[in-house]
Backbone as CSV, one residue per row, in Angstrom:
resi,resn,N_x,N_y,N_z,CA_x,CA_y,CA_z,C_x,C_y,C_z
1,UNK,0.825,-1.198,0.000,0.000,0.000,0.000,0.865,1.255,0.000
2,UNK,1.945,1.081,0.825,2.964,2.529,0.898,3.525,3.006,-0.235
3,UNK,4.222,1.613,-1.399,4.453,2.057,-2.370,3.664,2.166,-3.320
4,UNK,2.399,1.749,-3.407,0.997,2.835,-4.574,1.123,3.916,-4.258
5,UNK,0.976,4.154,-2.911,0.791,5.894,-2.510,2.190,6.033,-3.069
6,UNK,2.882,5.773,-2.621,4.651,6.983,-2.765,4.539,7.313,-4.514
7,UNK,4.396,5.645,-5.426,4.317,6.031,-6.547,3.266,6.877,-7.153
8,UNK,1.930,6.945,-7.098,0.704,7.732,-6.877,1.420,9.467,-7.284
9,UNK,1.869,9.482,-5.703,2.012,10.915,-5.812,3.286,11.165,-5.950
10,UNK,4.282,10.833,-6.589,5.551,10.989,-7.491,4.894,11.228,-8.595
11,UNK,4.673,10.443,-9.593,3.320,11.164,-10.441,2.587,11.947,-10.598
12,UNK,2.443,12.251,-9.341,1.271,13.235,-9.136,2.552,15.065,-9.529
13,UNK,3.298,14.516,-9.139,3.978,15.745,-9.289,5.115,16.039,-10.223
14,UNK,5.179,14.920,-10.795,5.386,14.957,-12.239,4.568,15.668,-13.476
15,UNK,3.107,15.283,-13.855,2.770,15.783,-14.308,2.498,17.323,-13.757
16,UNK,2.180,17.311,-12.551,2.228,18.979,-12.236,3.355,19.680,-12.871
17,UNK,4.431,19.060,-12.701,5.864,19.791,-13.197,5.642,20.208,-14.912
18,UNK,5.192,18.656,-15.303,5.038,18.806,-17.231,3.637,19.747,-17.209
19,UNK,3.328,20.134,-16.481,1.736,20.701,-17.038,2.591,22.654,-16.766
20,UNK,3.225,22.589,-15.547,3.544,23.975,-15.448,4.802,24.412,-16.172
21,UNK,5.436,23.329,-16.651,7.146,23.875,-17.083,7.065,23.426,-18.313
22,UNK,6.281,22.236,-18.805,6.347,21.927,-20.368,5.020,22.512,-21.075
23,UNK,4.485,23.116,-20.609,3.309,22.781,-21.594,2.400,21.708,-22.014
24,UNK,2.632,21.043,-20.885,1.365,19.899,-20.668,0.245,20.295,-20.824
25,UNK,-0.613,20.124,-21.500,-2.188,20.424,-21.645,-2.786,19.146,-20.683
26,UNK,-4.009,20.028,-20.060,-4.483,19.979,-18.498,-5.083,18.385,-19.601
27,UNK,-5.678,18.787,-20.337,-6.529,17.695,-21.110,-5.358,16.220,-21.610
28,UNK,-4.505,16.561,-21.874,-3.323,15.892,-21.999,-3.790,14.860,-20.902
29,UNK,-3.148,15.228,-19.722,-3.613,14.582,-18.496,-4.226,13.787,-18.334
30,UNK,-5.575,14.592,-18.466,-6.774,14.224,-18.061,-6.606,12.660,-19.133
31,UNK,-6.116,13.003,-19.694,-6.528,11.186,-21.169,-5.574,10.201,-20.808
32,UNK,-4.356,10.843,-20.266,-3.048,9.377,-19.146,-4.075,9.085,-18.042
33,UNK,-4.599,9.726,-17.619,-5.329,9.114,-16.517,-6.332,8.149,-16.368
34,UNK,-7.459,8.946,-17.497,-8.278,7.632,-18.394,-7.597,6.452,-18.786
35,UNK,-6.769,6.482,-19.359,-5.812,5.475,-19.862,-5.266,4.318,-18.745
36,UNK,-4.837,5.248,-17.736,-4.391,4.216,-16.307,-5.370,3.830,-15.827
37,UNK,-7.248,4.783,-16.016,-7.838,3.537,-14.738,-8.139,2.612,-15.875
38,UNK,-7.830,2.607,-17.405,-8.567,1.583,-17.673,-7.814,0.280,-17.895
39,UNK,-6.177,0.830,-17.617,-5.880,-0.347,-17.911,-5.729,-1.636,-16.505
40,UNK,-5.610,-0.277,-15.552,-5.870,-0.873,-14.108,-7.667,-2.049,-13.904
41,UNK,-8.041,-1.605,-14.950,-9.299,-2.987,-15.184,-8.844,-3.858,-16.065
42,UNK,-7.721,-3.769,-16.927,-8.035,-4.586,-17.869,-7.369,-5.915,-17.329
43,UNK,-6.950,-6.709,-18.640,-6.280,-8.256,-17.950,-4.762,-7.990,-17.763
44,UNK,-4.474,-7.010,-18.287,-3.061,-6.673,-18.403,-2.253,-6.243,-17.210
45,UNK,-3.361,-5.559,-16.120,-3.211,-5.392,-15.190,-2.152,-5.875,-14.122
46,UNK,-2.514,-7.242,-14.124,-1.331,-7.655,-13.026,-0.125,-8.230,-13.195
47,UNK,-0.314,-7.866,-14.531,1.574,-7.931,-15.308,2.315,-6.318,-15.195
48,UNK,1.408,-5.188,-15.446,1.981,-3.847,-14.932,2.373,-3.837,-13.932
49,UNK,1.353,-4.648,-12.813,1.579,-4.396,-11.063,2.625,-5.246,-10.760
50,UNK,3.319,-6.529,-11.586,4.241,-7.360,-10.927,5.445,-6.264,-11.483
51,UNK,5.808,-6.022,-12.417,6.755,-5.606,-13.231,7.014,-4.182,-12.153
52,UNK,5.881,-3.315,-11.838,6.109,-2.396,-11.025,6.786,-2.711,-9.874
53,UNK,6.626,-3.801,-9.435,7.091,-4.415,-7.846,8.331,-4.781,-8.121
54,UNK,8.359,-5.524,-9.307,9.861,-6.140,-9.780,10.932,-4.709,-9.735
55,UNK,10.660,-3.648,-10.164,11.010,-2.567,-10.136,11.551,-1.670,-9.296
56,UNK,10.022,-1.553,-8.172,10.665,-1.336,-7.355,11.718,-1.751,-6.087
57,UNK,11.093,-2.978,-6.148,12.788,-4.196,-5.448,13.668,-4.203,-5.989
58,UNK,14.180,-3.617,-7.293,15.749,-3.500,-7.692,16.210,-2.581,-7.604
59,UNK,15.150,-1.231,-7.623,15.919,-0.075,-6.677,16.216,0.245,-5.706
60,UNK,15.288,-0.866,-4.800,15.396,-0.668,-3.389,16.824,-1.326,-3.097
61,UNK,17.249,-2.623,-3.863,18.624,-3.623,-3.660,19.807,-2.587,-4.009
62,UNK,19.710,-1.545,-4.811,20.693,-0.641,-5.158,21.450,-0.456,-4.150
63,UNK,22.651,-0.697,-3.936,23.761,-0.237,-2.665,24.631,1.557,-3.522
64,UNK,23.672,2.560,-3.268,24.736,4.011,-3.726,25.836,4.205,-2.888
């Protein structure tokens, strides 16, 4: 659950960044987002969510 939220709102302020410094159109947005809840239904789903996890456990193993 900690890392949905952390990733969530890393995102979340990403696009804030591309919407205020690039020229992100608000609508832009608005259609990645559509896009994520739908794929968060689709079957594809829990191959994004393993791959995300896989992900984030190899950054976490990183020794800087």
């Amino acid at each position: 659950m900690a890392l949905s939220i952390s990733a969530v709102m890393l995102m979340l302020v990403i696009v804030v960044v591309l919407i205020r410094r690039s020229n992100l159109k608000l609508a832009h947005a608005i259609i990645c987002a559509l896009l994520g809840f739908y794929l968060a239904s689709s079957s594809i789903a829990p191959s994004i969510s393993e791959v995300t996890s896989n992900l984030a456990g190899m950054i976490n193993g990183l020794k800087l």
